[in-house]
ZAPANU-61459 format. One record per residue (C-alpha): residue number from 1; residue in one letter; chain; x negated, y, z. Coordinates in Angstrom, 1 decimal, always signed. Example, Ala and Ser with C-alpha at 12.3 -4.5 7.8 and 13.67 -1.06 7.14 Angstrom:
ZAPANU-61459
+-----+---------+--------+--------+--------+--------+
: num : residuo : cadena :     xx :     yy :     zz :
+-----+---------+--------+--------+--------+--------+
:   1 :       A :      A :  -12.3 :   -4.5 :   +7.8 :
:   2 :       S :      A :  -13.7 :   -1.1 :   +7.1 :
+-----+---------+--------+--------+--------+--------+
END
This chain:
ZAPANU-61459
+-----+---------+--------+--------+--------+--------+
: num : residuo : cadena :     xx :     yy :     zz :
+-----+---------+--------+--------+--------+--------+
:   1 :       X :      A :  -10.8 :   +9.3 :   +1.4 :
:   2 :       X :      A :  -10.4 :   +8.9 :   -2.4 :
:   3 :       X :      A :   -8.9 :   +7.2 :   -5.0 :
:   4 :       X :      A :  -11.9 :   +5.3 :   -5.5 :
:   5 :       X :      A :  -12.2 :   +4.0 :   -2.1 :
:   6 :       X :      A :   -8.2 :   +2.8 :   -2.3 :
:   7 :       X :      A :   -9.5 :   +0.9 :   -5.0 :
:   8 :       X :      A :  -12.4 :   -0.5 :   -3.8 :
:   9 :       X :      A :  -10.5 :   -1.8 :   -0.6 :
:  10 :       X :      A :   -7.4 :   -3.0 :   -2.4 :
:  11 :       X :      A :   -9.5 :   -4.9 :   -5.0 :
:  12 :       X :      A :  -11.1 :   -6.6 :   -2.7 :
:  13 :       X :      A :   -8.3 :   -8.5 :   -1.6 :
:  14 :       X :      A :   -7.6 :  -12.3 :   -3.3 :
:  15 :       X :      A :   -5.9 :  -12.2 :   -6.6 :
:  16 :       X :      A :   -5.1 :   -8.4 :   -6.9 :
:  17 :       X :      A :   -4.4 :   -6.7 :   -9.7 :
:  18 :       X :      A :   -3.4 :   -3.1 :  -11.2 :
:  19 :       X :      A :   -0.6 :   -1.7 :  -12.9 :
:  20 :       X :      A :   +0.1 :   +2.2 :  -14.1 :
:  21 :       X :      A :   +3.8 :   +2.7 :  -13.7 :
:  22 :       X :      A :   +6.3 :   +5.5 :  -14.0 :
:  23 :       X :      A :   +3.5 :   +7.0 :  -16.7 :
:  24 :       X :      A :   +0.9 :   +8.2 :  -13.7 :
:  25 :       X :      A :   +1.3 :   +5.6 :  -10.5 :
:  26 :       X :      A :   -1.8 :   +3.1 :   -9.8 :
:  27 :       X :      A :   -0.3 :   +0.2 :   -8.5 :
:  28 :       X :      A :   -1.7 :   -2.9 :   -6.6 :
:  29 :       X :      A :   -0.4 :   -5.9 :   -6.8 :
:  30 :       X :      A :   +0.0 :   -9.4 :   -5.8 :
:  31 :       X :      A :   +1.4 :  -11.7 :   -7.2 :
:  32 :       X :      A :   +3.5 :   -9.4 :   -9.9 :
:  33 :       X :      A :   +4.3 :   -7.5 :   -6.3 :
:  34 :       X :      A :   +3.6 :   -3.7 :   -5.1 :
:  35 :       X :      A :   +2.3 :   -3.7 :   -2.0 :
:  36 :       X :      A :   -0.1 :   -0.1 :   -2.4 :
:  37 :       X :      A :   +0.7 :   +2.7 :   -4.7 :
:  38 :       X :      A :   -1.1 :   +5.8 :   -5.5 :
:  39 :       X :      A :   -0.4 :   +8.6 :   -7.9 :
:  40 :       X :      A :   -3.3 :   +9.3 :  -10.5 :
:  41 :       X :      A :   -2.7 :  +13.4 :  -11.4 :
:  42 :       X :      A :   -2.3 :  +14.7 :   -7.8 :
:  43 :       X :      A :   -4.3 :  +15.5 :   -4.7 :
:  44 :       X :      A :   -5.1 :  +11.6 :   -2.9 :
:  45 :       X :      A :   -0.9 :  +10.1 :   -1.7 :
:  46 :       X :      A :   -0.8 :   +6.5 :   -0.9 :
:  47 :       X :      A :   +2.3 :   +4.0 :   -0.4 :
:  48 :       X :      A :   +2.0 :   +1.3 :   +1.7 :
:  49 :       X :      A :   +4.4 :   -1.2 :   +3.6 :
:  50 :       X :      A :   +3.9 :   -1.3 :   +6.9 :
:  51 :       X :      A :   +5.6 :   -3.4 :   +9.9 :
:  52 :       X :      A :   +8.8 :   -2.6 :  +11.5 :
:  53 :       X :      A :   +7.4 :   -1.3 :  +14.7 :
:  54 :       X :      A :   +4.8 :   +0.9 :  +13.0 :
:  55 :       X :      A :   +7.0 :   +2.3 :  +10.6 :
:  56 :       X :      A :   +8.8 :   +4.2 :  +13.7 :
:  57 :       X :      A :   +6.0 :   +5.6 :  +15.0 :
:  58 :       X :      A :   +3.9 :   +6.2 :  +11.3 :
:  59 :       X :      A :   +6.7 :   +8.4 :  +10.4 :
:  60 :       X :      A :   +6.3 :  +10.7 :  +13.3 :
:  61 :       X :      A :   +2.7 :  +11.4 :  +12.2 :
:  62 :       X :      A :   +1.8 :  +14.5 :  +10.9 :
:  63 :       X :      A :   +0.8 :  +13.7 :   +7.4 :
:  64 :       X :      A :   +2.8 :  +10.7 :   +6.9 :
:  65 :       X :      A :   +6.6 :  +10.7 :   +5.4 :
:  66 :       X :      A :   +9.0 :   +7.6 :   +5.0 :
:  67 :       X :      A :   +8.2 :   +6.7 :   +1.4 :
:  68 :       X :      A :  +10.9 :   +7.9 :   -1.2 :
:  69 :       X :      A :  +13.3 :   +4.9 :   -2.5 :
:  70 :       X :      A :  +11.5 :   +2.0 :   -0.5 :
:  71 :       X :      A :  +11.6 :   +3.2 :   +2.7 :
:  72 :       X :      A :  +14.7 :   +1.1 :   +3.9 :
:  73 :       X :      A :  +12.1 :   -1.6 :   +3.1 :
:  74 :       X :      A :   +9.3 :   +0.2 :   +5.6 :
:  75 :       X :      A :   +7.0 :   +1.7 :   +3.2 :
:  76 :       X :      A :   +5.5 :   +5.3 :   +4.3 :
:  77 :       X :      A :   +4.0 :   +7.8 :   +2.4 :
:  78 :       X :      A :   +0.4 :   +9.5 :   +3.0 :
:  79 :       X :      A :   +0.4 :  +12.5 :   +2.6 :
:  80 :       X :      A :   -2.6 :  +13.3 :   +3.8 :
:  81 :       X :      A :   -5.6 :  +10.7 :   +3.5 :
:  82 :       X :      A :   -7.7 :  +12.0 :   +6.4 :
:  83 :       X :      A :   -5.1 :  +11.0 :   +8.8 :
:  84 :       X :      A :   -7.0 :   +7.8 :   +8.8 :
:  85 :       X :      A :  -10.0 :   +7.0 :   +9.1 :
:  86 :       X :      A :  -12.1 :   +4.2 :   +6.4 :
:  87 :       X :      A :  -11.1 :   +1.3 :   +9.1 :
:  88 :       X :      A :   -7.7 :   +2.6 :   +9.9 :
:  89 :       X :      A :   -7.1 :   +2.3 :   +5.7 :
:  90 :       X :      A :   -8.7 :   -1.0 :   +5.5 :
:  91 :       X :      A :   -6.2 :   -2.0 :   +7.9 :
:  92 :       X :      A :   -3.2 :   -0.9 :   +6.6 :
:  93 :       X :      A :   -4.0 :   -2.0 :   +3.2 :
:  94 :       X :      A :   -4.9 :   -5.3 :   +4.0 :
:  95 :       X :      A :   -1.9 :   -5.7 :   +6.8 :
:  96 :       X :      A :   +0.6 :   -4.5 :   +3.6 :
:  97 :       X :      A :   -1.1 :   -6.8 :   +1.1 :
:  98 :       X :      A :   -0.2 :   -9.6 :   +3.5 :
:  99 :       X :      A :   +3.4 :   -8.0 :   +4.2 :
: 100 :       X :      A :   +4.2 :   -8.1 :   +1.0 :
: 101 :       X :      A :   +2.3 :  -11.4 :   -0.1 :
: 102 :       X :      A :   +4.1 :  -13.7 :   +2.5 :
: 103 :       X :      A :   +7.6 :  -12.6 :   +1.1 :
: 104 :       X :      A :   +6.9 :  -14.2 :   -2.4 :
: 105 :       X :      A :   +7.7 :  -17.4 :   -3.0 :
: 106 :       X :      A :   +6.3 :  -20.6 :   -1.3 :
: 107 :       X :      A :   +5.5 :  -21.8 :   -4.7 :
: 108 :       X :      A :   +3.6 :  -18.9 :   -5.9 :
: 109 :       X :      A :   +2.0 :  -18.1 :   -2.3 :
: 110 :       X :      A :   +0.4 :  -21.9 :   -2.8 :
: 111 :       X :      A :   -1.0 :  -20.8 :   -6.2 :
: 112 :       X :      A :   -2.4 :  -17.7 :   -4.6 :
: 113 :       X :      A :   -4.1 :  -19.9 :   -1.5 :
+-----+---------+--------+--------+--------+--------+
END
């Protein structure tokens, strides 16, 4: 897994787009919201929200961290890419995108539809 395939998958989703924050942080977004983050000067980490249930057992994964400062909100930390596989990441990707999507408003979730 790379940073290139992160891309590929996240772009590939409706109406993303990207964002460099904090100086070296690719971020995806939709809708002006974070829902994968990945840093651009160290090995491969990735952010993502995940479900409440999943976030339990994620966490307990060797490889995978609660994410600092969003994890009250269920967002893990990667550590180490190869814990998934390419389907496993499609998966978690798309499942935050739509997390994350279906918390904006109703107004703007129309415009995104």
């Amino acid at each position: 897994m790379n940073i290139e395939t992160i891309r590929n998958i996240c772009n590939k989703l409706p109406h993303v787009t990207e964002d460099i924050k904090w100086g070296n942080d690719l971020c995806f977004l939709i809708g002006g919201k974070m829902f994968c983050v990945t840093g651009l000067n160290e090995e491969l980490k990735v952010s993502l929200k995940v479900t409440d249930e999943e976030f339990a057992e994620l966490i307990n994964v060797a490889g995978i961290i609660p994410a600092p400062y969003v994890a009250k909100h269920k967002w893990i930390l990667v550590e180490k890419p190869n814990v998934f596989n390419q389907k496993k990441w499609q998966h978690y990707i798309t499942q935050s995108y739509n997390l994350v999507k279906a918390k904006l408003p109703k107004k703007l979730q129309a415009q995104l539809s």
